[in-house]
C-alpha positions as CSV (number, residue, x, y, z in Angstrom):
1,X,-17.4,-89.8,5.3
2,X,-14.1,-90.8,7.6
3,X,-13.7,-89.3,11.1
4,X,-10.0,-89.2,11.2
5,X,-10.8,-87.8,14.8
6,X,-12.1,-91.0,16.2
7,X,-11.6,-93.8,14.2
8,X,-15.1,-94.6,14.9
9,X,-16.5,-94.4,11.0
10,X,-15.3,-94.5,8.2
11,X,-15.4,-96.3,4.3
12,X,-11.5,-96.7,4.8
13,X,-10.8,-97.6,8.9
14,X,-8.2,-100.5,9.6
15,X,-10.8,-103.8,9.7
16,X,-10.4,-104.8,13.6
17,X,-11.9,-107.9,15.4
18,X,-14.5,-105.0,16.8
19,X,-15.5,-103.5,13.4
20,X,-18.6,-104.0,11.7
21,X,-19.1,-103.8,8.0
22,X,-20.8,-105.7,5.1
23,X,-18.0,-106.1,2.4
24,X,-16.1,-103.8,0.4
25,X,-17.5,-100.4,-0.3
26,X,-19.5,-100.3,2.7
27,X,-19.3,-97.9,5.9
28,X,-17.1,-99.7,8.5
29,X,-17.4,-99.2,12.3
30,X,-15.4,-99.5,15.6
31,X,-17.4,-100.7,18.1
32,X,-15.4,-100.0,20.5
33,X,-15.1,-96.3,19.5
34,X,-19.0,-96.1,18.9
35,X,-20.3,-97.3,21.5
36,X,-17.5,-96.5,24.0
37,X,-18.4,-93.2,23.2
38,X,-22.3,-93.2,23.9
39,X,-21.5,-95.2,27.5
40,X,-19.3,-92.3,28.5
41,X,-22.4,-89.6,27.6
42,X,-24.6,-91.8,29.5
43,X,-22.2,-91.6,32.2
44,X,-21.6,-88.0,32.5
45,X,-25.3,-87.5,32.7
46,X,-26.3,-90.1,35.3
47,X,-22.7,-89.4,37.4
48,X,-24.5,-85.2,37.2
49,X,-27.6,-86.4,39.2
50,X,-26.2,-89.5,41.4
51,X,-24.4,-88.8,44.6
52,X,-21.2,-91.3,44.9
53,X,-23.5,-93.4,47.0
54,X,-26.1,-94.1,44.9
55,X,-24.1,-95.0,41.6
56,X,-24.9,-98.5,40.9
57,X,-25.0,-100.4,37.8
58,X,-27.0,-99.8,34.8
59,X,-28.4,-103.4,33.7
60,X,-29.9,-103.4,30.0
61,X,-32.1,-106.5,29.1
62,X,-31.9,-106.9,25.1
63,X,-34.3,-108.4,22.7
64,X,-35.4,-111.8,22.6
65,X,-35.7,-114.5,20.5
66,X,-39.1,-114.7,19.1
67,X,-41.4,-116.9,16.9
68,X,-44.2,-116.4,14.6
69,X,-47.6,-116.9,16.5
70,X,-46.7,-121.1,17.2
71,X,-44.5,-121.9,14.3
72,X,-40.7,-122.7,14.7
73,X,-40.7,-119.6,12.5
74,X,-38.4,-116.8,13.4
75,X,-38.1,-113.6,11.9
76,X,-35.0,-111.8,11.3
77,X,-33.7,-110.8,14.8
78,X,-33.1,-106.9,15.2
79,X,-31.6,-105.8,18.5
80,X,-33.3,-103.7,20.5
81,X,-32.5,-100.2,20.3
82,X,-31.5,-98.9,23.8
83,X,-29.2,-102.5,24.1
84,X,-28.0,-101.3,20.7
85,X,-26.9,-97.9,21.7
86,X,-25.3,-99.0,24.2
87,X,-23.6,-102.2,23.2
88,X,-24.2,-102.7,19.4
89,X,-24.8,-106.5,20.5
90,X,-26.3,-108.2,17.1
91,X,-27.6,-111.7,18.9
92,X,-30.5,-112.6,21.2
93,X,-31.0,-113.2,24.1
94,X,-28.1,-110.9,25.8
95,X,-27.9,-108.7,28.6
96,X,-25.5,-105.6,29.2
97,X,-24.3,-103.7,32.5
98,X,-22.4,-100.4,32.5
99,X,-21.0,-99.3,36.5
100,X,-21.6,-96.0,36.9
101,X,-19.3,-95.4,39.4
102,X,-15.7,-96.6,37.4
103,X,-17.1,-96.9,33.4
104,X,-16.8,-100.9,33.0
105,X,-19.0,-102.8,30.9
106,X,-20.2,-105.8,31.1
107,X,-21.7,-107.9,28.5
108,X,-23.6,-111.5,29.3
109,X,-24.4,-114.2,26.4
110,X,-26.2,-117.0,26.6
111,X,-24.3,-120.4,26.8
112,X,-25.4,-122.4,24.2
113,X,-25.1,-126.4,24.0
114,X,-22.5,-127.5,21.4
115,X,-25.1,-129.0,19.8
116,X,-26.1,-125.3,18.1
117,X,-22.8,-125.1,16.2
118,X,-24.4,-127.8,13.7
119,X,-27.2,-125.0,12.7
120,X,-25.6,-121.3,13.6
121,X,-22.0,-121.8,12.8
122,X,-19.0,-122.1,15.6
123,X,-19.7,-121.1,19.0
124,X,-17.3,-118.0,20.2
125,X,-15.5,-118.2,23.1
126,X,-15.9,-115.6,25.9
127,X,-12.6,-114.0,24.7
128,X,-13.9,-113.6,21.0
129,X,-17.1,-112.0,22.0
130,X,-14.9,-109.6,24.4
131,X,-12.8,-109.0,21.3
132,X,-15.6,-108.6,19.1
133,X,-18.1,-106.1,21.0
134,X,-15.0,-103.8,22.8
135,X,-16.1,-104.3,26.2
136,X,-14.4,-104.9,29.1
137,X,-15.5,-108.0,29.6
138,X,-18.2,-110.8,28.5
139,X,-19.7,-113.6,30.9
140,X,-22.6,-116.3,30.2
141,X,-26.4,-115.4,31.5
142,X,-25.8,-118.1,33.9
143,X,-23.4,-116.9,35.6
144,X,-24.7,-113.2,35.2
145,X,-26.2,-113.2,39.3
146,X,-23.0,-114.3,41.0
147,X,-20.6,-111.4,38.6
148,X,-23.3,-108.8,39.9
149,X,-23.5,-109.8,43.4
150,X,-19.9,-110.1,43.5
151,X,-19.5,-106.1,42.2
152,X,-21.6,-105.7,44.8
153,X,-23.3,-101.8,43.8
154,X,-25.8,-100.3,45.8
155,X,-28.4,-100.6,42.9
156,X,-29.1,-101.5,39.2
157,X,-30.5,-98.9,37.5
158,X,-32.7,-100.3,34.7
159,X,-35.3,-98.9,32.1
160,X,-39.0,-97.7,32.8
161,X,-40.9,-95.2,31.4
162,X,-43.3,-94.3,28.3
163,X,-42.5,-94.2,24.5
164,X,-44.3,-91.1,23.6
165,X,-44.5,-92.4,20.0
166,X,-46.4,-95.1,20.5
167,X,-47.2,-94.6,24.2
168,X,-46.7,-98.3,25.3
169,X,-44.3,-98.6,28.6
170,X,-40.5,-99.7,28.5
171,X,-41.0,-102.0,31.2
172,X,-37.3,-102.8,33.5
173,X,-36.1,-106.4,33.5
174,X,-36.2,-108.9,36.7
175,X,-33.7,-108.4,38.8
176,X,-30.8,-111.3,38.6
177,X,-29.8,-111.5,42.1
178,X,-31.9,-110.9,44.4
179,X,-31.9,-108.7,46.8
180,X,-30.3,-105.5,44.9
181,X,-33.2,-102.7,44.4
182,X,-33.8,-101.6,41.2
183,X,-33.8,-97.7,40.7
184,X,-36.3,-97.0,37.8
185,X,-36.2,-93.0,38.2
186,X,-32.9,-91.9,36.2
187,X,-32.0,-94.2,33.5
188,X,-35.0,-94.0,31.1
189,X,-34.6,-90.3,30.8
190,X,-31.5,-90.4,30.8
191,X,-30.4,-92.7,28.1
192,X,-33.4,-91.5,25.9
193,X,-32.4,-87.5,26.3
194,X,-28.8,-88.7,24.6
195,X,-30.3,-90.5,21.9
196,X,-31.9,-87.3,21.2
197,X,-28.6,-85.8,20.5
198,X,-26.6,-87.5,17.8
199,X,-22.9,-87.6,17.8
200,X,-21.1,-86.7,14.7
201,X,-20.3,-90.7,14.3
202,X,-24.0,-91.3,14.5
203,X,-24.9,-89.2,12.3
204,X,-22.5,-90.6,9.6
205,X,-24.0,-93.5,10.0
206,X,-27.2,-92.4,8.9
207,X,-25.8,-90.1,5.8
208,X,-25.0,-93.6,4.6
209,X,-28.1,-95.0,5.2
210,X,-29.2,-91.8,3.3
211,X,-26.7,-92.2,0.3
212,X,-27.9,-95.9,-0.4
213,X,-31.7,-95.0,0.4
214,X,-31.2,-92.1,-1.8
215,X,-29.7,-93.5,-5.1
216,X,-32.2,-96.6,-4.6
217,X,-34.8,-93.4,-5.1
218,X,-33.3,-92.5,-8.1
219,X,-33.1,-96.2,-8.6
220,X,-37.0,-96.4,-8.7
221,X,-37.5,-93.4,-11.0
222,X,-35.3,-94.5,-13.6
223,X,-37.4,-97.7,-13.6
224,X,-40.8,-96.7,-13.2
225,X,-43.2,-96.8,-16.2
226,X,-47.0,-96.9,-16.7
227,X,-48.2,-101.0,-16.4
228,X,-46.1,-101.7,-13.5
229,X,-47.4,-102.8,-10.0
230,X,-46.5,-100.7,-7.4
231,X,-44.3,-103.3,-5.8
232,X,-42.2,-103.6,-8.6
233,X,-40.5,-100.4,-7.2
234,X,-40.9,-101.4,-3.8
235,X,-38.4,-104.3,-5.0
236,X,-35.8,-102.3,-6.7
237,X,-35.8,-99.6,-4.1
238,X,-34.8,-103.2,-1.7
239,X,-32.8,-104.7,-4.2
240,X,-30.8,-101.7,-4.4
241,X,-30.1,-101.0,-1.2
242,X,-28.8,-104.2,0.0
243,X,-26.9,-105.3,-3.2
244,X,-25.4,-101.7,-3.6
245,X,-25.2,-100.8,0.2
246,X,-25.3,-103.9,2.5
247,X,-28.5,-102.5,3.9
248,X,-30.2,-105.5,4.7
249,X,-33.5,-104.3,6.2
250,X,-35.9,-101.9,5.4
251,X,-36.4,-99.1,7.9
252,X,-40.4,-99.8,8.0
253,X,-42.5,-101.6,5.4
254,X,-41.7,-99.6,2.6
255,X,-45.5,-97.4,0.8
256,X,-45.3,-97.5,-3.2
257,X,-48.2,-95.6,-3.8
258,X,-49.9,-94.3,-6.9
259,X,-52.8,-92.2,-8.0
260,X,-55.6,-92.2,-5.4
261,X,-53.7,-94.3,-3.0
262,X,-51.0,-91.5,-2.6
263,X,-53.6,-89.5,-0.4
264,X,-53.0,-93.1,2.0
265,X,-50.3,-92.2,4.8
266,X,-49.6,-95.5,5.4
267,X,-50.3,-97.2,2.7
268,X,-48.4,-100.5,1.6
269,X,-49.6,-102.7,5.0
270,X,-50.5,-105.9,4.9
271,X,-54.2,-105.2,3.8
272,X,-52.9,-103.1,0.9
273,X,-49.7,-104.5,-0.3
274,X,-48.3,-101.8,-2.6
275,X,-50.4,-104.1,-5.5
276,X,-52.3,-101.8,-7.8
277,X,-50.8,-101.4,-11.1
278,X,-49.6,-97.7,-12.3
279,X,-51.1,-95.7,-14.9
280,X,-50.3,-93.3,-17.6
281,X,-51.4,-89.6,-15.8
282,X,-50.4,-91.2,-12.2
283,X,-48.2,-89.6,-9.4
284,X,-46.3,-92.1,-7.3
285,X,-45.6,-91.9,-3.9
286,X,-42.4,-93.3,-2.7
287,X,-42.0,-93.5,1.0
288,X,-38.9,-96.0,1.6
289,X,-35.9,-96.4,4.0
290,X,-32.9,-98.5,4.8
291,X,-31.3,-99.2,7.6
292,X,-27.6,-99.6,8.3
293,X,-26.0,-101.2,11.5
294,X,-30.0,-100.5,13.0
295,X,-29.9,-96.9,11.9
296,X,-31.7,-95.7,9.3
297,X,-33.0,-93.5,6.9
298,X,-36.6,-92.4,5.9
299,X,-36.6,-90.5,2.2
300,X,-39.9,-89.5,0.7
301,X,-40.2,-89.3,-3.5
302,X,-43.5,-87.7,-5.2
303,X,-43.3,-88.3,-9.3
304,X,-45.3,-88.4,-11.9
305,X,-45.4,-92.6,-13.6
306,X,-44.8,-91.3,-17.1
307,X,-42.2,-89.2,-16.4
308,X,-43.7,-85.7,-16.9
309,X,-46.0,-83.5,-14.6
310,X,-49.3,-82.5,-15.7
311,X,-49.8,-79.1,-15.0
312,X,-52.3,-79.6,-11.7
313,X,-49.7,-82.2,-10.5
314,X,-47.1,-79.6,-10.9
315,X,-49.1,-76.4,-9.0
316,X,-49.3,-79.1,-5.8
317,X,-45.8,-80.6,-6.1
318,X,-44.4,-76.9,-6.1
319,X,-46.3,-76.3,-3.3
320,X,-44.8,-78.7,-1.3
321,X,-41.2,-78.1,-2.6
322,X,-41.9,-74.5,-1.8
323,X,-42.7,-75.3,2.0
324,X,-39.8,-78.1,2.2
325,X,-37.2,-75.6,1.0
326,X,-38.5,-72.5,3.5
327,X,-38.5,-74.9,6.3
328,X,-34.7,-76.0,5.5
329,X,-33.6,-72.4,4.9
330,X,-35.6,-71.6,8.4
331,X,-34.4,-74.1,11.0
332,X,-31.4,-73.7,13.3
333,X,-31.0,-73.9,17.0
334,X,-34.1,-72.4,19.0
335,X,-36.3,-72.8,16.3
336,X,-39.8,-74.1,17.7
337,X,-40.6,-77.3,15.8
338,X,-44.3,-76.3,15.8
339,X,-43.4,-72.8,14.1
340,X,-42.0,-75.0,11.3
341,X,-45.3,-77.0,11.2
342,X,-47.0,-73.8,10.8
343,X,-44.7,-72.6,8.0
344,X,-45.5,-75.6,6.0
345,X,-49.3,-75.1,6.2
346,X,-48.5,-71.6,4.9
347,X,-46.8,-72.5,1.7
348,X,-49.2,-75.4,1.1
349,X,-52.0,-73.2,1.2
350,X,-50.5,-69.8,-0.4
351,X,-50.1,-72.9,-3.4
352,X,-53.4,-74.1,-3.6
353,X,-54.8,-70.9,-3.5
354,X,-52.8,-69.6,-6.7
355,X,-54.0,-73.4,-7.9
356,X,-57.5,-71.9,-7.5
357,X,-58.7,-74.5,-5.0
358,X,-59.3,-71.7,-2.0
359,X,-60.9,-68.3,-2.2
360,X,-62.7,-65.7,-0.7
361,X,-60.0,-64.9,2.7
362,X,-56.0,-65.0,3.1
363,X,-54.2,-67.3,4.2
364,X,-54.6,-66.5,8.1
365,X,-57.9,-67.1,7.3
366,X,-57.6,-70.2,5.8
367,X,-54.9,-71.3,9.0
368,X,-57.8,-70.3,11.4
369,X,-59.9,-72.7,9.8
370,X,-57.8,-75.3,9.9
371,X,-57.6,-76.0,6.2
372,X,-54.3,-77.1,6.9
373,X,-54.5,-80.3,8.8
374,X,-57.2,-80.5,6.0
375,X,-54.6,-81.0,3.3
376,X,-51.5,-82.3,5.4
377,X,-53.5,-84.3,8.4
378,X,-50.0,-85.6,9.8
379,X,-47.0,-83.8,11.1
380,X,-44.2,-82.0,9.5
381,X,-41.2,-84.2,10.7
382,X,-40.0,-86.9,13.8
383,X,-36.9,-87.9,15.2
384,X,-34.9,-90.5,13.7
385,X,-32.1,-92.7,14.3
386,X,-32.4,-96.3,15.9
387,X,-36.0,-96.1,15.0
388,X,-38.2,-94.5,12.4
389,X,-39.8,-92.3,15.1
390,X,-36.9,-92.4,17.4
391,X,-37.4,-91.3,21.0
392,X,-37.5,-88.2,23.3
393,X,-40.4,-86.0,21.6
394,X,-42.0,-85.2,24.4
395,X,-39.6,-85.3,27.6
396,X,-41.8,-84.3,30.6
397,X,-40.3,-80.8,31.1
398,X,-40.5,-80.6,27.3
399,X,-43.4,-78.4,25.6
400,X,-47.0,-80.5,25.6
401,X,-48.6,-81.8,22.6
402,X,-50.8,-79.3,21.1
403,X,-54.2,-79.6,20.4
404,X,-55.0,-78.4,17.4
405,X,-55.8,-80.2,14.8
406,X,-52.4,-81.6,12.4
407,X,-50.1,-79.9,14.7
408,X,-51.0,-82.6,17.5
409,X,-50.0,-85.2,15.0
410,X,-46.2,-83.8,15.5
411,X,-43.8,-86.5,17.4
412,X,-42.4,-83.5,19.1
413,X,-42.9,-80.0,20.2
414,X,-39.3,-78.8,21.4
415,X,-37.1,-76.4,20.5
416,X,-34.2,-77.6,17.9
417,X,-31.0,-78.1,18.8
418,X,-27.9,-78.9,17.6
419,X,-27.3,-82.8,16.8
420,X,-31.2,-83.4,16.5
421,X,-31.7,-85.5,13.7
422,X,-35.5,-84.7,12.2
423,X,-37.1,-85.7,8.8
424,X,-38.6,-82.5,7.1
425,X,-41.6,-84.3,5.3
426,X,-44.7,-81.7,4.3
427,X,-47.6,-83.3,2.4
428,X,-50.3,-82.2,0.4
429,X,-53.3,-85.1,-0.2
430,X,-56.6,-84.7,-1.7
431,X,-58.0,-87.8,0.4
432,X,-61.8,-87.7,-0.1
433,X,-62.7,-89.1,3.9
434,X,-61.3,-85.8,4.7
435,X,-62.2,-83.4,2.0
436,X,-66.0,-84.3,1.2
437,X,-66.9,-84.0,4.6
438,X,-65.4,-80.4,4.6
439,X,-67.2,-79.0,1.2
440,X,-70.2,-79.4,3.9
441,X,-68.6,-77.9,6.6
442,X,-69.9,-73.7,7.2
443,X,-66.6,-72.8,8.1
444,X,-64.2,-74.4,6.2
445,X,-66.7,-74.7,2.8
446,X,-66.5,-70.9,2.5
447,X,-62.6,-71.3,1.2
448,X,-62.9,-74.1,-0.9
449,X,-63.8,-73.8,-4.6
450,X,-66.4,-76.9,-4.9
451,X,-65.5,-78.2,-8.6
452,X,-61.8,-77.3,-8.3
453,X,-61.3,-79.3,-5.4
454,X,-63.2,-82.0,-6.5
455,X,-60.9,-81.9,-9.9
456,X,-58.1,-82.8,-7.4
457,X,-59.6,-86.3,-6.0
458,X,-58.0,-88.6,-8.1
459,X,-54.2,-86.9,-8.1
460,X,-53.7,-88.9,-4.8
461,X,-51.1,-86.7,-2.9
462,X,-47.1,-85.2,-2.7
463,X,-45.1,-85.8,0.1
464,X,-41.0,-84.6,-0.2
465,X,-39.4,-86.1,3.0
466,X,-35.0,-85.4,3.5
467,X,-33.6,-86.5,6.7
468,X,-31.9,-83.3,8.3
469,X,-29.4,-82.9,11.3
470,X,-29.6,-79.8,13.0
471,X,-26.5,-77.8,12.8
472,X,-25.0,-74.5,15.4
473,X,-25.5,-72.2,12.7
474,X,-28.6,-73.8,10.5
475,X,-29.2,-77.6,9.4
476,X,-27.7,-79.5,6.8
477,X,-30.2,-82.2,5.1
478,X,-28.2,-85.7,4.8
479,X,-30.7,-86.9,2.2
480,X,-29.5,-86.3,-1.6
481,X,-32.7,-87.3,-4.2
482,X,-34.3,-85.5,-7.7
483,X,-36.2,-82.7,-6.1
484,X,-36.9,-79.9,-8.8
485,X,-39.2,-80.6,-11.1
486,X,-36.7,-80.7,-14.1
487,X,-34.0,-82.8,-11.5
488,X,-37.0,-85.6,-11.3
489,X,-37.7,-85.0,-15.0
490,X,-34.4,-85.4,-15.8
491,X,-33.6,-88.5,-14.1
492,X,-36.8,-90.3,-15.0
493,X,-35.8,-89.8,-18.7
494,X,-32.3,-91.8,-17.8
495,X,-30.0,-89.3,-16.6
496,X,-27.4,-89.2,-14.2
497,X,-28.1,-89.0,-10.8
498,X,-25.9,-87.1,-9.0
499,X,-25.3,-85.1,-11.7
């Protein structure tokens, strides 16, 4: 897990005033080395497209402080991600500057009254925050106008554009002096193209969200038993990771799902709170990830409650396996991500077809009429890193978003390439809003055997989801849980886990 190289990561780096960690046992980082790193990437791509003249200063606004509806309430403050990246800045409330022109960064806190040491513990001075973040140098917000005016660059180059994930605009911050135009063409793209590309210091980062997410997995399966509420794993997967990893936060509000509610992509939301209890004959769907230092991981479980697979449960979870396996062995660089979407729905349905739940064409036919989508409605994978569906899926010289039906449920299109980080997560769910209407549909009723399907409603769904990094010569998945039948049979019975 140590990058000798850098001196970035590592379980074993010298502690500095910079580096961030949660206690003994836990990943340590160098600020300074992170995140000096991703400003000089930034860099070299902006300084590739500016002319000398027209290098200004890249000004990053960075989460605020906020409340719940009009309480005093607050929840727990998580930076946000492009300030992150950039700065690794934990508090509220900041702002960050990065000259293009000679590499300096500048960070600006807010000056707080004296009075705040009483509730949030001592006040830093300038010097221990400059000490603390790596930067080359830290200022209060009120004084933030005068620094910039008196570095005087031609423009500040700030965020604007469109999260294709959720397709709600990254607006750019006021400017702080007046007077110096904001250039909103270059940075967005920018800054969100190298997040798309991880360095080998992010990604160890996110093998150790992986190895805490992934032994709180086998966490869950070692406690799980018929009579327990579907929370109860939800809260050992949590205890786990922060008492064993220092993960304090969940990735996303973790989905405990069993039996019917499996076939629920996103269950576990407020209106359905992971709160039915399990049963003897269930399959539980474990979708839960834990963040580290704001990167995370997002690990996908299917088993069955009682510890053994019927055999209908089995036929379907092999299925899947059988698809998540060919898509690891088939991606490497160049590899379209909508080809590997494609191979999924192939060994989905080549499965339920020896299950005996299609008939009467081959499996081109059955692609043609989109029984796919049918049986796996979302798609195969996303990026990830500072968020669960981290950014850049659909860069505007990048392939569209297709229109058919499943594959334009896939965060991105593109071609992979090394230092991607995707999660390979192929489903198969026997959810009844999709599947009665189809047993009446001409085309797609002539594959699907009427009782057999209907024998399937109640087994809820399989999803296996690993977190990969895309490799020069192939991918190497960073997630390590039960995955073979006998593996998850095995550990569910108490054993060892890695063995």
């Amino acid at each position: 897990m140590a990058t000798a190289q850098t001196h970035a990561v590592g379980l074993d780096i010298p502690i500095e005033a910079d580096t961030y960690h949660m206690g003994p046992g836990t990943l340590r980082i160098s600020r300074k080395a992170f995140h000096g790193k991703l400003r000089s990437r930034l860099l070299e791509r902006l300084q590739a497209v500016l002319p000398e003249d027209q290098r200004g200063l890249i000004f990053l606004e960075g989460g605020k402080e906020q409340h719940q509806y009009t309480s005093d309430g607050e929840p727990l403050f998580r930076q946000e991600a492009y300030m992150h990246y950039l700065f690794g800045v934990q508090e509220n409330d900041w702002f960050g500057a990065l000259c293009v022109k000679t590499g300096k960064s500048y960070l600006f806190a807010p000056r707080l009254p004296d009075s705040y040491a009483v509730w949030m513990g001592k006040l830093k001075s300038l010097e221990e925050w400059r000490a603390k973040y790596g930067v080359d140098a830290v200022h209060w917000v009120d004084e933030m106008a005068d620094v910039i005016r008196g570095l005087q660059p031609p423009c500040l180059h700030v965020l604007h554009g469109k999260n294709t994930d959720s397709g709600l605009d990254v607006l750019p911050p006021a400017a702080p002096p007046p007077g110096i135009p904001l250039e909103q063409q270059h940075l967005f793209p920018a800054l969100t193209e190298c997040r798309v590309f991880k360095t080998p210091e992010e990604v160890e980062v996110i093998r150790y969200a992986n190895a805490v997410g992934s032994a709180a997995h086998a966490a869950m399966m070692r406690s799980c038993r018929p009579g327990l509420m579907e929370y109860q794993l939800e809260a050992t997967f949590l205890h786990h990771c922060y008492s064993q990893g220092g993960c304090r936060s969940a990735m996303y509000t973790p989905i405990a799902a069993s039996g019917p509610n499996a076939a629920i992509l996103h269950y576990g939301h407020a209106g359905a709170p992971n709160d039915r209890q399990m049963c003897d004959g269930d399959l539980a769907l474990l979708d839960c990830g834990c963040e580290y230092y704001v990167y995370g991981s997002d690990i996908t479980t299917t088993w069955p409650v009682n510890g053994k697979f019927t055999p209908q449960q089995r036929g379907v979870y092999e299925a899947v396996m059988t698809a998540h396996r060919d898509v690891l062995a088939a991606m490497k660089p160049g590899v379209s991500w909508l080809s590997m979407q494609e191979l999924a729905y192939r060994r989905i349905l080549e499965g339920l077809a020896a299950a005996g739940l299609l008939a009467g064409g081959s499996v081109d036919d059955y692609l043609a009429a989109e029984l796919g989508a049918l049986f796996m409605p979302h798609g195969l994978g996303h990026f990830l890193g500072l968020n669960t569906h981290d950014v850049g899926g659909y860069p505007p010289a990048g392939p569209a978003r297709s229109a058919r039906p499943g594959f334009s449920r896939l965060r991105t299109a593109r071609l992979l390439q090394p230092g991607m980080v995707i999660t390979v997560e192929p489903g198969c769910y026997f959810n009844p809003v999709l599947l009665l209407p189809a047993l009446e549909d001409p085309v797609q009723s002539k594959y699907l055997v009427r009782d057999v399907v209907m024998s399937y409603l109640q087994l809820g769904g399989v999803r296996l989801e690993d977190n990969v990094v895309v490799t020069e010569g192939g991918a190497e998945s960073l997630t390590r849980v039960p995955r073979s039948v006998e593996e998850v049979e095995r550990v569910m019975a108490g054993g060892d886990w890695p063995q």
